[in-house]
N, C-alpha and C positions, 0 to 999 in steps of 0.2 A: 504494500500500500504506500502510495506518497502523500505526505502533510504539506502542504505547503500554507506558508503565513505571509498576510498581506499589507502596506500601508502603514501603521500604529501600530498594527499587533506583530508586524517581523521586528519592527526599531524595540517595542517593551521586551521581546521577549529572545530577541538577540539571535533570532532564528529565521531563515527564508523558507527552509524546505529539512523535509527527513523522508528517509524510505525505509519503512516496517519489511523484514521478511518473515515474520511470523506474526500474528495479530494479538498476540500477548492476550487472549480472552476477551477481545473487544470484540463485538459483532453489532455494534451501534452507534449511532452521531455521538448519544449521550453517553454512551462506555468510553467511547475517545473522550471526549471532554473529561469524565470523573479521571480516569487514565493521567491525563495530559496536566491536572492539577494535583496529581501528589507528588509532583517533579519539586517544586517547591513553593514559595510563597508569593512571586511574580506568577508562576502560571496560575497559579488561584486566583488573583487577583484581577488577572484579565481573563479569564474564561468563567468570572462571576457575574458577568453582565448578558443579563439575555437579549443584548441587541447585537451580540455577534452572530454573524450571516455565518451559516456555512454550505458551501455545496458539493454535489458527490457527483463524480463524472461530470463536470458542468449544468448541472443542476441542482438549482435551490432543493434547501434538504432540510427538513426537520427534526429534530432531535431523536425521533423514535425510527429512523430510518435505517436499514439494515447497511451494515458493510461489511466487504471480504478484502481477500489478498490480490492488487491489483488495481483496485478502485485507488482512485484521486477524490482526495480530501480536501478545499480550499478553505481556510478560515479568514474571512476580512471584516473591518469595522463596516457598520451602515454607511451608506453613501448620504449624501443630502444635494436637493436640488434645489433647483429655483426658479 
């Protein structure tokens, strides 16, 4: 699986990209998310806001969203318009 981090959330958390060869017993948006914050007290911090977008295969994904080995994971802040 590859994680990649966008914008705000690659500068906080010092990170662009990672690639899983095993899924470590994640098989969810939200298993990656609990996963990705016992890293330590930065990942907690930004992955405690639920206005983080994520999508899988380039699509918007919800929390309850299954994933496997292979799939692409994008995490980015909200965008805002005008």
């Amino acid at each position: 699986m590859k994680i990649l981090y966008f914008a705000s959330l690659r500068d906080r958390l010092g990170a662009e990209t990672e690639e899983w060869q095993d899924m470590q017993g994640v098989g969810s948006v939200a298993e990656l998310i609990d996963h990705l914050q016992e890293r330590d007290e930065s990942w907690q911090k930004v992955f405690a806001s639920s206005r983080i977008l994520v999508s899988v295969n380039h699509q918007i994904a919800q929390p309850n969203a299954s994933i496997k080995l292979g799939d692409e994971v994008a995490f980015f802040p909200p965008v805002t318009g005008g």
